[in-house]
PyMOL Python script that loads the backbone (N, CA, C, O; Angstrom):
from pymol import cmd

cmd.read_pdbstr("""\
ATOM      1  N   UNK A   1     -36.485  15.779 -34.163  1.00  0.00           N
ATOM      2  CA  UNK A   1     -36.642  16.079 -32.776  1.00  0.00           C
ATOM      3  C   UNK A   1     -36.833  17.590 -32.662  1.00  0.00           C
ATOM      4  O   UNK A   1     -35.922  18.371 -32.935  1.00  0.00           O
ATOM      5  N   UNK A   2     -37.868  17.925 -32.311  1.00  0.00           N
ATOM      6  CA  UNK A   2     -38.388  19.414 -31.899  1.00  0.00           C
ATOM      7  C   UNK A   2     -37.725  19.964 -30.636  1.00  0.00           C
ATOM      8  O   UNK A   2     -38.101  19.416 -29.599  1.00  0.00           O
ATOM      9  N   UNK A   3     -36.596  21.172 -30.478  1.00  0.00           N
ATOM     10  CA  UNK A   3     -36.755  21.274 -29.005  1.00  0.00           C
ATOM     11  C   UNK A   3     -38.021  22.700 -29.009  1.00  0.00           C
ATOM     12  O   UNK A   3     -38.443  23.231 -30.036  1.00  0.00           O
ATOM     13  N   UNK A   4     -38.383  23.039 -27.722  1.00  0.00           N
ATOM     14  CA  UNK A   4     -39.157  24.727 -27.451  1.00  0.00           C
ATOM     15  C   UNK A   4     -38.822  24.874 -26.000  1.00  0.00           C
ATOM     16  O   UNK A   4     -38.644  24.139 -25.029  1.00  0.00           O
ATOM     17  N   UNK A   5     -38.817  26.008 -26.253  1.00  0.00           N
ATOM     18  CA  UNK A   5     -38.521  27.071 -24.877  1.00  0.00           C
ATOM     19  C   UNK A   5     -37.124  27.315 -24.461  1.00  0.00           C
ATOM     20  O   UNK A   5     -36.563  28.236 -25.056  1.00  0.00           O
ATOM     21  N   UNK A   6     -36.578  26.807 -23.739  1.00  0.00           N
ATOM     22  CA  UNK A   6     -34.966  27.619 -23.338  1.00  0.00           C
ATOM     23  C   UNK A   6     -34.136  26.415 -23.255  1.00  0.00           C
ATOM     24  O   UNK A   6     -34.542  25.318 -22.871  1.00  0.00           O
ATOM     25  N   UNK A   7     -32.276  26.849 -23.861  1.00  0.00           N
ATOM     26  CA  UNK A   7     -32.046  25.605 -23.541  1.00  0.00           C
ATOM     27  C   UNK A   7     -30.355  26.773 -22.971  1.00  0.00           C
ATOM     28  O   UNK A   7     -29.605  27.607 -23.478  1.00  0.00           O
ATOM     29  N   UNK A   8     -30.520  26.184 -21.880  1.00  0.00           N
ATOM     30  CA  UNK A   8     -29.612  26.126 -21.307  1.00  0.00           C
ATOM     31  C   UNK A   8     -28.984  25.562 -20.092  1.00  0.00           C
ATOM     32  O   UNK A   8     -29.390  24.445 -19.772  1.00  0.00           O
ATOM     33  N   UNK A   9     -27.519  26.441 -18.894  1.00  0.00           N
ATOM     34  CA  UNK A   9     -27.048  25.036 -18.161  1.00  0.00           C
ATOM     35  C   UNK A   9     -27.690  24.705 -17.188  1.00  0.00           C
ATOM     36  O   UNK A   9     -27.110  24.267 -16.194  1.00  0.00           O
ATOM     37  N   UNK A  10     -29.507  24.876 -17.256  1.00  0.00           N
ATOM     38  CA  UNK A  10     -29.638  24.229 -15.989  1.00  0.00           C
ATOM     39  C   UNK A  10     -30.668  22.629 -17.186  1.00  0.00           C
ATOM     40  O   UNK A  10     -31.195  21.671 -16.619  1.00  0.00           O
ATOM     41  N   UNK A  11     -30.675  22.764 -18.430  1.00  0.00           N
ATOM     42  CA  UNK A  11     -30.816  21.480 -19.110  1.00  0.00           C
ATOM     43  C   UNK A  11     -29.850  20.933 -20.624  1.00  0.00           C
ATOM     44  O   UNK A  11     -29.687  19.812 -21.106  1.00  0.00           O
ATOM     45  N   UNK A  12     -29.430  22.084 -20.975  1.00  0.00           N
ATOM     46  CA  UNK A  12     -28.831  21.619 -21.894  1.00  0.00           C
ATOM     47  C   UNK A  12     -28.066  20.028 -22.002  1.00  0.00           C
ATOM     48  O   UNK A  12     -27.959  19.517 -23.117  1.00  0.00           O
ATOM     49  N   UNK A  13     -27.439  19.138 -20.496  1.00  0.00           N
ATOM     50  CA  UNK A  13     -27.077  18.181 -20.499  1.00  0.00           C
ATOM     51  C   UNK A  13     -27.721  17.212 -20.778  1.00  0.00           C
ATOM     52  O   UNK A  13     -27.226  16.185 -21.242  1.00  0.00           O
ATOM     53  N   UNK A  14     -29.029  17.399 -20.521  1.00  0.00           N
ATOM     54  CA  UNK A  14     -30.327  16.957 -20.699  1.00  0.00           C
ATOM     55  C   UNK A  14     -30.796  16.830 -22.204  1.00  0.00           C
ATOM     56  O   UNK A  14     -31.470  15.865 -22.564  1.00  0.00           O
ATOM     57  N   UNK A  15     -30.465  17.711 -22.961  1.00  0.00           N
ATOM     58  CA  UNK A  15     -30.768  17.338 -24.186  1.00  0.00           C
ATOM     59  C   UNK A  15     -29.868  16.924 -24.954  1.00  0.00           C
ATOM     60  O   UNK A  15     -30.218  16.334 -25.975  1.00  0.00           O
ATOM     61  N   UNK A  16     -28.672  17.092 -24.714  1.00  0.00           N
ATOM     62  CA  UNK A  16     -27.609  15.441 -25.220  1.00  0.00           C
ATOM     63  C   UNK A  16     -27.495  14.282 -24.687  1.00  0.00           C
ATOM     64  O   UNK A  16     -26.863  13.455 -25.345  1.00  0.00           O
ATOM     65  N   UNK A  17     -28.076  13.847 -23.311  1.00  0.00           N
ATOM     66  CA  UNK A  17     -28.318  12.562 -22.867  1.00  0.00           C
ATOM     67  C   UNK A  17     -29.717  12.324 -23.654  1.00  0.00           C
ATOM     68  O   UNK A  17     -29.921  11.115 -23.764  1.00  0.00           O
ATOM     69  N   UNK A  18     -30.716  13.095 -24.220  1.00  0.00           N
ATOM     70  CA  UNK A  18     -31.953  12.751 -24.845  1.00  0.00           C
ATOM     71  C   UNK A  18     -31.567  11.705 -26.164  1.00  0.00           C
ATOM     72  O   UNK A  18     -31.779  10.519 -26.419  1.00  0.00           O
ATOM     73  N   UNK A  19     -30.830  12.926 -26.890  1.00  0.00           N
ATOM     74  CA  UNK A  19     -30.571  12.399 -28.282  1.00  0.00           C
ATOM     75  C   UNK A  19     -29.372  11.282 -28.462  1.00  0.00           C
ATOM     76  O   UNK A  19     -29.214  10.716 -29.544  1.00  0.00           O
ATOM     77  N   UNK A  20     -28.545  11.010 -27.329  1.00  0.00           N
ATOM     78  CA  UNK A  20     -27.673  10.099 -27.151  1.00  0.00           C
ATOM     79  C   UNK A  20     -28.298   8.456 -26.938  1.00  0.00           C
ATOM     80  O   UNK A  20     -27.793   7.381 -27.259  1.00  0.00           O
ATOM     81  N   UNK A  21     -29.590   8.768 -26.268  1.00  0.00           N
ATOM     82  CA  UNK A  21     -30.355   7.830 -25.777  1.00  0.00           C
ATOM     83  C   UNK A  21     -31.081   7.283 -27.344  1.00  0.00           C
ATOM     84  O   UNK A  21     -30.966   6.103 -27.677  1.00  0.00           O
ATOM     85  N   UNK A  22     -31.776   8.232 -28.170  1.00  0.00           N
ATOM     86  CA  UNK A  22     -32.802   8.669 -29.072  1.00  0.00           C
ATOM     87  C   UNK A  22     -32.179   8.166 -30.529  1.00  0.00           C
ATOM     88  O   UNK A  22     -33.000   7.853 -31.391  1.00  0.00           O
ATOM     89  N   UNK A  23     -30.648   8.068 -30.867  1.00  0.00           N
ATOM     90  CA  UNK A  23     -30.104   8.345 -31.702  1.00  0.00           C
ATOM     91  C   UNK A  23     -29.787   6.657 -32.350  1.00  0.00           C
ATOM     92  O   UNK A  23     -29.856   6.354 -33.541  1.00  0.00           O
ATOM     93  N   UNK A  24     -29.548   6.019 -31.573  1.00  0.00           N
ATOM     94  CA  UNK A  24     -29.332   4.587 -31.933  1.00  0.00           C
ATOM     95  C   UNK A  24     -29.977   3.729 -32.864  1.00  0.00           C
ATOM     96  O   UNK A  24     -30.985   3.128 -32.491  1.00  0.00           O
ATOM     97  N   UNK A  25     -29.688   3.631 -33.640  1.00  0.00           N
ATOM     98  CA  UNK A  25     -30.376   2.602 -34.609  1.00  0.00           C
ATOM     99  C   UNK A  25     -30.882   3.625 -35.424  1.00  0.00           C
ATOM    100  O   UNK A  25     -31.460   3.053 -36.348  1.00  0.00           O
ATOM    101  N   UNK A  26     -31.007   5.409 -35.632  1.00  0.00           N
ATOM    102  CA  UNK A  26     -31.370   5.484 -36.709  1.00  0.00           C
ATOM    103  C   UNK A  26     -30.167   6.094 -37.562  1.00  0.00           C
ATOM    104  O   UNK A  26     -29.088   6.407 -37.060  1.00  0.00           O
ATOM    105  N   UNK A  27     -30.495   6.228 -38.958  1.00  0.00           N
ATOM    106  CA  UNK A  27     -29.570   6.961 -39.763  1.00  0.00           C
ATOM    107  C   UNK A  27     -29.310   8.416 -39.645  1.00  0.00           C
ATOM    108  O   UNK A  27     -28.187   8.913 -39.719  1.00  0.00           O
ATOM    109  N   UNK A  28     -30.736   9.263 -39.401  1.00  0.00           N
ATOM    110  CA  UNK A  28     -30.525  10.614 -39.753  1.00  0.00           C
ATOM    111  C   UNK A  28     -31.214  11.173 -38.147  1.00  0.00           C
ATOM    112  O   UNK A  28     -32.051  10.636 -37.422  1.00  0.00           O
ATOM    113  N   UNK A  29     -30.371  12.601 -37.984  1.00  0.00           N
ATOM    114  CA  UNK A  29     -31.365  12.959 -36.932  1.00  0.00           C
ATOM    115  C   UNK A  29     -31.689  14.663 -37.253  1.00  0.00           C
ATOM    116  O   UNK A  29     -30.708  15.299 -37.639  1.00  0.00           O
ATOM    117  N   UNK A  30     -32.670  15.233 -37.148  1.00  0.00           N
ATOM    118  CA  UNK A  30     -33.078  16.474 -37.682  1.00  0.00           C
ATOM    119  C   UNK A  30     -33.545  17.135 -36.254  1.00  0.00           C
ATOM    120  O   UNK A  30     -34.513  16.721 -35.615  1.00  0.00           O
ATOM    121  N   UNK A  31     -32.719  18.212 -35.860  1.00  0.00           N
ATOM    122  CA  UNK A  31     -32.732  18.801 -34.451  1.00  0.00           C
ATOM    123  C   UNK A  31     -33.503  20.125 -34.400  1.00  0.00           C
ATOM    124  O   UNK A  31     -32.779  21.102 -34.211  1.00  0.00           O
ATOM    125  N   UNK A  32     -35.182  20.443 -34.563  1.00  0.00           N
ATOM    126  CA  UNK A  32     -35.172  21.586 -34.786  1.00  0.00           C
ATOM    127  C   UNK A  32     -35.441  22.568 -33.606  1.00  0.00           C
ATOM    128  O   UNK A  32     -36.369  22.625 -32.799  1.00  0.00           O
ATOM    129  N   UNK A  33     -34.528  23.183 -33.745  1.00  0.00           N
ATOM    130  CA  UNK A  33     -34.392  24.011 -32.462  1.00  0.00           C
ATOM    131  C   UNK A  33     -35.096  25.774 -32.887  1.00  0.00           C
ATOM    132  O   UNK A  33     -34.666  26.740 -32.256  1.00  0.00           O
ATOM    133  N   UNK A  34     -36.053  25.943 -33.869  1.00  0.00           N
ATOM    134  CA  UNK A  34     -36.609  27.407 -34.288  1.00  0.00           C
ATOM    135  C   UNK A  34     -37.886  27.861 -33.171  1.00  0.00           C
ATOM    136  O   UNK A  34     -38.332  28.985 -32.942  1.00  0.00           O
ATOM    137  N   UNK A  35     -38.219  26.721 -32.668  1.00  0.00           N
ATOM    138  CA  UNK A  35     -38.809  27.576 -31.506  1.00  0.00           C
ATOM    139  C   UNK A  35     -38.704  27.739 -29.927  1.00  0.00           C
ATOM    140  O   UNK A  35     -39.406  27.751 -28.915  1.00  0.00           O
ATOM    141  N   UNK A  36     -37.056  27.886 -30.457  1.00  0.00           N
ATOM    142  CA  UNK A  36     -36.171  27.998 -28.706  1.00  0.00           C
ATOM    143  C   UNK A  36     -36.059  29.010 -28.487  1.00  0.00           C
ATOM    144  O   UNK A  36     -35.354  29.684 -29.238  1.00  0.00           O
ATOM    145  N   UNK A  37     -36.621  29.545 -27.488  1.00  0.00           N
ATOM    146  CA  UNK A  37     -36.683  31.338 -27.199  1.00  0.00           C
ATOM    147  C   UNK A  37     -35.511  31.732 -26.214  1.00  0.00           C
ATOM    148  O   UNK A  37     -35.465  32.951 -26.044  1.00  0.00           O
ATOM    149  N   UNK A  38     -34.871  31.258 -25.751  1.00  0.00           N
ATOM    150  CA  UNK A  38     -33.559  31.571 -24.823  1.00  0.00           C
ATOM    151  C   UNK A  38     -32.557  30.084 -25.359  1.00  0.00           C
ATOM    152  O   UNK A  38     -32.843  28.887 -25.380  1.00  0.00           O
ATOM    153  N   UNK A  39     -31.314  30.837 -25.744  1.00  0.00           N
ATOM    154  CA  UNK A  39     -30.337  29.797 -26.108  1.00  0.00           C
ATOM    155  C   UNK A  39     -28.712  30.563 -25.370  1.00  0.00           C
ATOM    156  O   UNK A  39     -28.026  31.574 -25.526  1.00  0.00           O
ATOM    157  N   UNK A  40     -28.725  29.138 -24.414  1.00  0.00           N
ATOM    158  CA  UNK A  40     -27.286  30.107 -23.474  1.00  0.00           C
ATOM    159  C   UNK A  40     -26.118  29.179 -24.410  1.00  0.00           C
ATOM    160  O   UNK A  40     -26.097  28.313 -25.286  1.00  0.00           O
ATOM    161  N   UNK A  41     -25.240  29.958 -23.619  1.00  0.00           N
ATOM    162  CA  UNK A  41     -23.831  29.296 -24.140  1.00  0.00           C
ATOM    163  C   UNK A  41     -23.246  27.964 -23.946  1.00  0.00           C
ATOM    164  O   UNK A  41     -22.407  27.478 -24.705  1.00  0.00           O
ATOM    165  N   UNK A  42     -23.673  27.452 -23.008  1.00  0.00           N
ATOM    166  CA  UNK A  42     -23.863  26.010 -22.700  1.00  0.00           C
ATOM    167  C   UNK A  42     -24.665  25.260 -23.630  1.00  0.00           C
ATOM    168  O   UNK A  42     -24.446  24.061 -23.803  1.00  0.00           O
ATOM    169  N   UNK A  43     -25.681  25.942 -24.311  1.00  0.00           N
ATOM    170  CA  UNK A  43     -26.392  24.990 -25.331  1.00  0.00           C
ATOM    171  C   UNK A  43     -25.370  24.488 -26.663  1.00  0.00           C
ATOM    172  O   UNK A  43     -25.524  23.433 -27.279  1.00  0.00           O
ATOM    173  N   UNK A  44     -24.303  25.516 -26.934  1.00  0.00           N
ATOM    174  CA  UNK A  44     -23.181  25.436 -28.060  1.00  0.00           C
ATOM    175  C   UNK A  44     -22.501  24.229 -27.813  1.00  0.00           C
ATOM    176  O   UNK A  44     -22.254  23.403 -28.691  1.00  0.00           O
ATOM    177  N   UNK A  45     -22.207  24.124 -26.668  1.00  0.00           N
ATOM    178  CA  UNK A  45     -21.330  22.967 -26.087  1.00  0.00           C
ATOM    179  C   UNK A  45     -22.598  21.487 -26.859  1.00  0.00           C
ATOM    180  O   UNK A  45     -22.511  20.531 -27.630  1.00  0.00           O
ATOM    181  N   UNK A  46     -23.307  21.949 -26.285  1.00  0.00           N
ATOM    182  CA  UNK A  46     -24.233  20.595 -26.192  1.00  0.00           C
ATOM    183  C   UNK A  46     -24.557  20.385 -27.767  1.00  0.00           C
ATOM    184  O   UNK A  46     -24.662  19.193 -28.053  1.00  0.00           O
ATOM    185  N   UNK A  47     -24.734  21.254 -28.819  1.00  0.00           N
ATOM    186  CA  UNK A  47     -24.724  20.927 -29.941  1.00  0.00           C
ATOM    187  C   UNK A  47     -23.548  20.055 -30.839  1.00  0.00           C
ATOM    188  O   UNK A  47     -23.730  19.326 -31.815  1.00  0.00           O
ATOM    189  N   UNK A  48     -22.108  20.454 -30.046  1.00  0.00           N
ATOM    190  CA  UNK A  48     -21.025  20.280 -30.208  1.00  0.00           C
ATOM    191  C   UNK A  48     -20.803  18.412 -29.941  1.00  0.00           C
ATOM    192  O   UNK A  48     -20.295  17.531 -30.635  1.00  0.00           O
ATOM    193  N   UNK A  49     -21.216  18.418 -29.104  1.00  0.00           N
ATOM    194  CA  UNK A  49     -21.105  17.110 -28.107  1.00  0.00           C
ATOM    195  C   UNK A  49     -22.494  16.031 -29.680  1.00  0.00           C
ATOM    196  O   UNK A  49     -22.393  15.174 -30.558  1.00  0.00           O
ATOM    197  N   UNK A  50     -23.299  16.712 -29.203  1.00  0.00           N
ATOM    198  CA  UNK A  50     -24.369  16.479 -30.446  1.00  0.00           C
ATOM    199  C   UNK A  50     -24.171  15.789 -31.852  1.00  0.00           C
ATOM    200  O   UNK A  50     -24.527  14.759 -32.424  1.00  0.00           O
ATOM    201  N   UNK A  51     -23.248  17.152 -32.151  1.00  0.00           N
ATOM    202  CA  UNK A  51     -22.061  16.519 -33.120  1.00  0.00           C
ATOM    203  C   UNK A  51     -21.137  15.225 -33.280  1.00  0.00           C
ATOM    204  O   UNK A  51     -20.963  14.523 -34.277  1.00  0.00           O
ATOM    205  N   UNK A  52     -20.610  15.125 -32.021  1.00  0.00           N
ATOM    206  CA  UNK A  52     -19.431  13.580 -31.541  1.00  0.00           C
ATOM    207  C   UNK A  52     -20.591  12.750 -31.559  1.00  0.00           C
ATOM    208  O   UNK A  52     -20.474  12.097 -32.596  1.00  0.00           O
ATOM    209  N   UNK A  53     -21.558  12.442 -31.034  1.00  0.00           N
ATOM    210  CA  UNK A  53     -22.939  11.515 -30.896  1.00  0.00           C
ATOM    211  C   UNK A  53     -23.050  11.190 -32.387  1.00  0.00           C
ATOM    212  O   UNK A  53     -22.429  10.225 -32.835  1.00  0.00           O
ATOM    213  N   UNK A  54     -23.862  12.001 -33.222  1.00  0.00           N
ATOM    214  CA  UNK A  54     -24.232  11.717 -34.411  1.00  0.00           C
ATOM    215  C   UNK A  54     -22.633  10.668 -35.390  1.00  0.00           C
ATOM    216  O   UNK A  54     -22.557   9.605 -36.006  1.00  0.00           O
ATOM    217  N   UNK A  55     -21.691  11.737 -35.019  1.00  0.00           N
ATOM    218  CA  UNK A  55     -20.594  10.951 -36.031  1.00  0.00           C
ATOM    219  C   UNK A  55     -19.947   9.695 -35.334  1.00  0.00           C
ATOM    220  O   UNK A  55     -19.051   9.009 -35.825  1.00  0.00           O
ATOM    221  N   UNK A  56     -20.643   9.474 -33.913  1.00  0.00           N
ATOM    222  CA  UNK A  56     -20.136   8.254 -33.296  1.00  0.00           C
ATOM    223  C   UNK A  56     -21.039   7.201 -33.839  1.00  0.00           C
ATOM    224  O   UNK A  56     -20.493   6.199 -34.301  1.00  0.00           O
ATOM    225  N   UNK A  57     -22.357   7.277 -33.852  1.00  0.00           N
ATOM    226  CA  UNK A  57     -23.341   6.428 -34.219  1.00  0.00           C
ATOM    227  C   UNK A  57     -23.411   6.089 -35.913  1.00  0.00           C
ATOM    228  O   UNK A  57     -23.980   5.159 -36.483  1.00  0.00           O
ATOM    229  N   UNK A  58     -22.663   7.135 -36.433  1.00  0.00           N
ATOM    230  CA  UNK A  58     -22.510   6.866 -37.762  1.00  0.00           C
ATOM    231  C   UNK A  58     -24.057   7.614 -38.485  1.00  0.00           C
ATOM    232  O   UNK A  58     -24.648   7.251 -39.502  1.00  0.00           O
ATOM    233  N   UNK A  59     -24.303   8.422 -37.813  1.00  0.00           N
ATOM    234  CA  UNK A  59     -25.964   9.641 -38.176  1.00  0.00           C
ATOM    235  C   UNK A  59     -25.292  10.764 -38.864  1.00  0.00           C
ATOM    236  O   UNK A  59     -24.356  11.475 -38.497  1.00  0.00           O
ATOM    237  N   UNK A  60     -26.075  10.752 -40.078  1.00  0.00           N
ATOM    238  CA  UNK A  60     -26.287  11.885 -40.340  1.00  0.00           C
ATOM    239  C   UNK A  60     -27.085  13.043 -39.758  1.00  0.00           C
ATOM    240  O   UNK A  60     -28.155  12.525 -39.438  1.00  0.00           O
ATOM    241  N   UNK A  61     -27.135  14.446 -39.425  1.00  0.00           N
ATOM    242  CA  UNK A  61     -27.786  15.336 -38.920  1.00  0.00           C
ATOM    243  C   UNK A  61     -27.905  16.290 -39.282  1.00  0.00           C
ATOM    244  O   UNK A  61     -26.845  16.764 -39.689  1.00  0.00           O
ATOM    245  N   UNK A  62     -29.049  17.153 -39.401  1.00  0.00           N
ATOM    246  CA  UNK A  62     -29.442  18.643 -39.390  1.00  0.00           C
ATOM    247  C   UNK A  62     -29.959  19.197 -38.478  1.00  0.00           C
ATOM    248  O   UNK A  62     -30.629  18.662 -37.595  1.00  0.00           O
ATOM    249  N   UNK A  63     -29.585  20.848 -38.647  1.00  0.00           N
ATOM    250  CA  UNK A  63     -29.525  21.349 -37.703  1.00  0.00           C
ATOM    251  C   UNK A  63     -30.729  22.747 -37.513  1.00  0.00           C
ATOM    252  O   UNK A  63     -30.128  23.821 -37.472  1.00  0.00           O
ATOM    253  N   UNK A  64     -31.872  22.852 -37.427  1.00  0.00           N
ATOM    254  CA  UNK A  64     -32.663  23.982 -37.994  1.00  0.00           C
ATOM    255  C   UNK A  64     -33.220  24.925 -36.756  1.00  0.00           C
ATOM    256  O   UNK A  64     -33.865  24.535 -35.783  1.00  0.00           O
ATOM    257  N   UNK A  65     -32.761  26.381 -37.083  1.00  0.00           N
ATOM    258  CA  UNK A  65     -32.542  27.515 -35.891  1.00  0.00           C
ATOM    259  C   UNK A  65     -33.415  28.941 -36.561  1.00  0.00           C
ATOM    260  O   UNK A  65     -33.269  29.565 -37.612  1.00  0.00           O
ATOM    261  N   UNK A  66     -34.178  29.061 -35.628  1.00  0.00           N
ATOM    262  CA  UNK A  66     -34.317  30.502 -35.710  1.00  0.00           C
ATOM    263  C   UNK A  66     -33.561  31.486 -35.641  1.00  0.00           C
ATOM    264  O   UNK A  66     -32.458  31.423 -35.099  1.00  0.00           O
ATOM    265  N   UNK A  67     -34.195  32.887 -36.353  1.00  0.00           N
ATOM    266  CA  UNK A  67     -32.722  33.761 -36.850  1.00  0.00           C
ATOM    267  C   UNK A  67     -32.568  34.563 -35.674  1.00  0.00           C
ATOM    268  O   UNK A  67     -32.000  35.552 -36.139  1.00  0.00           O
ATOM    269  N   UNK A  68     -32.674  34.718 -34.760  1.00  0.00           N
ATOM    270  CA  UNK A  68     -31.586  34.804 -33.315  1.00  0.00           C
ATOM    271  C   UNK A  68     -30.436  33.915 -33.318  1.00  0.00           C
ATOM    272  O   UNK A  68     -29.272  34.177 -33.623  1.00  0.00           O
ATOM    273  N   UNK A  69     -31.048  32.611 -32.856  1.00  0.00           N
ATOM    274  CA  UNK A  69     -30.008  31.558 -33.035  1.00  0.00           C
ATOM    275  C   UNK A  69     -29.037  31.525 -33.787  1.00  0.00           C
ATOM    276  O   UNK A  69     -27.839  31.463 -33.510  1.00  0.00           O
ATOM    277  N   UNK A  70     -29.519  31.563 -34.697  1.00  0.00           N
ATOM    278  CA  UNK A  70     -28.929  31.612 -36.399  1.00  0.00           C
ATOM    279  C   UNK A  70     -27.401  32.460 -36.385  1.00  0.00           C
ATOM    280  O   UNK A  70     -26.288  32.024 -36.681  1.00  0.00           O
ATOM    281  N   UNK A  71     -27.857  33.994 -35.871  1.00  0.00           N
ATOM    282  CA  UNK A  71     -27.151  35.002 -35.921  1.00  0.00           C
ATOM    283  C   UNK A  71     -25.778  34.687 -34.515  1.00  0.00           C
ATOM    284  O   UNK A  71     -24.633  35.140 -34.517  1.00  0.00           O
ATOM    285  N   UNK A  72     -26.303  33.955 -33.654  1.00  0.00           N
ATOM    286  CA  UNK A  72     -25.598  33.412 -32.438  1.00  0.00           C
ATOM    287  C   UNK A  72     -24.574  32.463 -32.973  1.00  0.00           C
ATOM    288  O   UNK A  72     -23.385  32.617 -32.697  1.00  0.00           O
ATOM    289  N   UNK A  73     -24.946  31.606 -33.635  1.00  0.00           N
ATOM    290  CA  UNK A  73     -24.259  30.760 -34.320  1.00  0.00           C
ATOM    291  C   UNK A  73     -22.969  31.307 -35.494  1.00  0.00           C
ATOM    292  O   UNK A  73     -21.958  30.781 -35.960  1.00  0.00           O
ATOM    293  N   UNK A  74     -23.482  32.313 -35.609  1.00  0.00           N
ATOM    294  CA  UNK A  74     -22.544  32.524 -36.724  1.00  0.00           C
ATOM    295  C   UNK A  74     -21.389  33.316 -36.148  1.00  0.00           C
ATOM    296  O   UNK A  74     -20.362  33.510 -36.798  1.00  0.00           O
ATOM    297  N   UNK A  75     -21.577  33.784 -34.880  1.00  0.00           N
ATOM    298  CA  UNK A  75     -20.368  34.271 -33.929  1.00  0.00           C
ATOM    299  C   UNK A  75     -19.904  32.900 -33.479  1.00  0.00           C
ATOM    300  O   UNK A  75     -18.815  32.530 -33.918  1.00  0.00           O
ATOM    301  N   UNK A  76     -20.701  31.936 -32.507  1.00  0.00           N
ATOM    302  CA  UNK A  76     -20.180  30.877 -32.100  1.00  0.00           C
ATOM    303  C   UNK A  76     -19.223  29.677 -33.406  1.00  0.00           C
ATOM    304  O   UNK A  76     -18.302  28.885 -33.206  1.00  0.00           O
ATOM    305  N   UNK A  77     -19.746  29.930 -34.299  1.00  0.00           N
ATOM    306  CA  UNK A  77     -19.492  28.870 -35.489  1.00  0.00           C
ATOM    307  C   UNK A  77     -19.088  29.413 -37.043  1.00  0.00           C
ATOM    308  O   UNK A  77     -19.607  29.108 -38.116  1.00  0.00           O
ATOM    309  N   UNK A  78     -18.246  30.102 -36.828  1.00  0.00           N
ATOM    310  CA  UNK A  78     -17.780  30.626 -38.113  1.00  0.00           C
ATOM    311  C   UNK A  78     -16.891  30.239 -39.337  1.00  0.00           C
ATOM    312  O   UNK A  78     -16.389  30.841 -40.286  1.00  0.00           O
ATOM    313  N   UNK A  79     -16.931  28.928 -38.865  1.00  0.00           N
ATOM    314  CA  UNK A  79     -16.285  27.482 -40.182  1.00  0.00           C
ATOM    315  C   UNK A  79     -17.295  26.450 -40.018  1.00  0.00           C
ATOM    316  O   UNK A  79     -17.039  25.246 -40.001  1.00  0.00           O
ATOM    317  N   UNK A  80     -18.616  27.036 -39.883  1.00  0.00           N
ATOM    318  CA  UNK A  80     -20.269  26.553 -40.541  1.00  0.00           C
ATOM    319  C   UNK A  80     -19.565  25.293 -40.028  1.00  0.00           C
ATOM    320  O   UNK A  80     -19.169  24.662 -41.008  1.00  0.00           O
ATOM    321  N   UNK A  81     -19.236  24.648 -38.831  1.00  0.00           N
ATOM    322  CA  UNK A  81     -18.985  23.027 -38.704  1.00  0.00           C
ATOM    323  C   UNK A  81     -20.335  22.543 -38.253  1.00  0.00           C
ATOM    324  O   UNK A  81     -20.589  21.342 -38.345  1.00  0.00           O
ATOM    325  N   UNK A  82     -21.245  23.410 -37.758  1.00  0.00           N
ATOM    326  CA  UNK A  82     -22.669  22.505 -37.432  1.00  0.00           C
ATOM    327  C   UNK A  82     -23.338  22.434 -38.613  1.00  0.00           C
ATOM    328  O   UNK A  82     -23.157  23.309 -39.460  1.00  0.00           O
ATOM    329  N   UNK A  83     -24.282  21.283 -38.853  1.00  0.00           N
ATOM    330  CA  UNK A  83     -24.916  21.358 -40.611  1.00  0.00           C
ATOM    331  C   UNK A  83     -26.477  22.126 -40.265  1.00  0.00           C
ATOM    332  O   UNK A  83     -27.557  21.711 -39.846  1.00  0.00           O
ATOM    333  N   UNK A  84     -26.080  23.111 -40.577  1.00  0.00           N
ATOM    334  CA  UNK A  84     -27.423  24.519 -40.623  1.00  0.00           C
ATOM    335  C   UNK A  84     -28.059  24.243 -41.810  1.00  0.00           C
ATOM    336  O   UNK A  84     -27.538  24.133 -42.920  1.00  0.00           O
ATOM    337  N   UNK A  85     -29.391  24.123 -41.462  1.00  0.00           N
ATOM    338  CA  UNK A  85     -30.658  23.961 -42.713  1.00  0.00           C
ATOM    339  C   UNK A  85     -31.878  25.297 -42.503  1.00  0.00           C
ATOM    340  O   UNK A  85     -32.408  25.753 -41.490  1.00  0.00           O
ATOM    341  N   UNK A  86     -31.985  25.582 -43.719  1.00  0.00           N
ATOM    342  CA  UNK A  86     -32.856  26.772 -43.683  1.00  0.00           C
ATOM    343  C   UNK A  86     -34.256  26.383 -43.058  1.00  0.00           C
ATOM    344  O   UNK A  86     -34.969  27.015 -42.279  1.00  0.00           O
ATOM    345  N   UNK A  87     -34.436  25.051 -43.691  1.00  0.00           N
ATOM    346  CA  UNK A  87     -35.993  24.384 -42.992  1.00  0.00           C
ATOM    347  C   UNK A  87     -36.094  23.450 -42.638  1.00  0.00           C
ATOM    348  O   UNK A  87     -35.096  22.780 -42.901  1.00  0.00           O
ATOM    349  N   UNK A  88     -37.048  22.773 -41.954  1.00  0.00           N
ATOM    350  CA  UNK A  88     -36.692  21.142 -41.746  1.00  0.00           C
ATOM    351  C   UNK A  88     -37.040  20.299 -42.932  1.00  0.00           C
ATOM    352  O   UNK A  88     -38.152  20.406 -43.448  1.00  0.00           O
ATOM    353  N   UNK A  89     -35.906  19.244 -43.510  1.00  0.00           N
ATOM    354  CA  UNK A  89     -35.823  18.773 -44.519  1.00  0.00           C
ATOM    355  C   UNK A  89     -36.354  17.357 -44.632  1.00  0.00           C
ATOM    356  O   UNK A  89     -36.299  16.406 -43.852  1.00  0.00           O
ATOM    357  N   UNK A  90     -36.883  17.502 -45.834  1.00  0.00           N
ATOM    358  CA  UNK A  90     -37.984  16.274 -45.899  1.00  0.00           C
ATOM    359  C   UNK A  90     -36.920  14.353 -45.550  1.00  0.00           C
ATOM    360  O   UNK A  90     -37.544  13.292 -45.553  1.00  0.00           O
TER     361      UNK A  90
END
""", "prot")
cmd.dss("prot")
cmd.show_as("cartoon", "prot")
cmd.util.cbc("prot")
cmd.orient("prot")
């Protein structure tokens, strides 16, 4: 799943009701978020939530960010609990 452009609280809810909807019946889900040019703090939440989804459905997931993001993340997430991939994986 590709996101682009901005994710924050006026959609971020929006893109965990996507993948909540999206997620069913498969095994793996690959979230690439490298060409999101505005990422608010509300989007953390929603990755988080993202997280409970995938391990509710029993999905594996990756997580692939441009290095803004990247660098955001590593303040927001500093016991690496989201699964960060350098690229999107085959």
């Amino acid at each position: 799943m590709t996101v682009r452009g901005e994710v924050d609280a006026a959609n971020s809810r929006a893109l965990s009701e996507y993948v909540e909807r999206q997620i069913a019946g498969w095994p793996r889900l690959v979230l690439d978020l490298s060409g999101v040019d505005f990422f608010g703090t509300s989007g953390f939440s929603t990755l988080h939530h993202i997280n409970v989804i995938c391990a509710q459905y029993r999905a594996t997931w990756a997580l692939v960010v441009g290095p803004q993001l990247r660098r955001f993340l590593k303040i927001c997430d500093p016991d690496n609990l989201l699964p960060l991939e350098e690229s999107v994986p085959n």
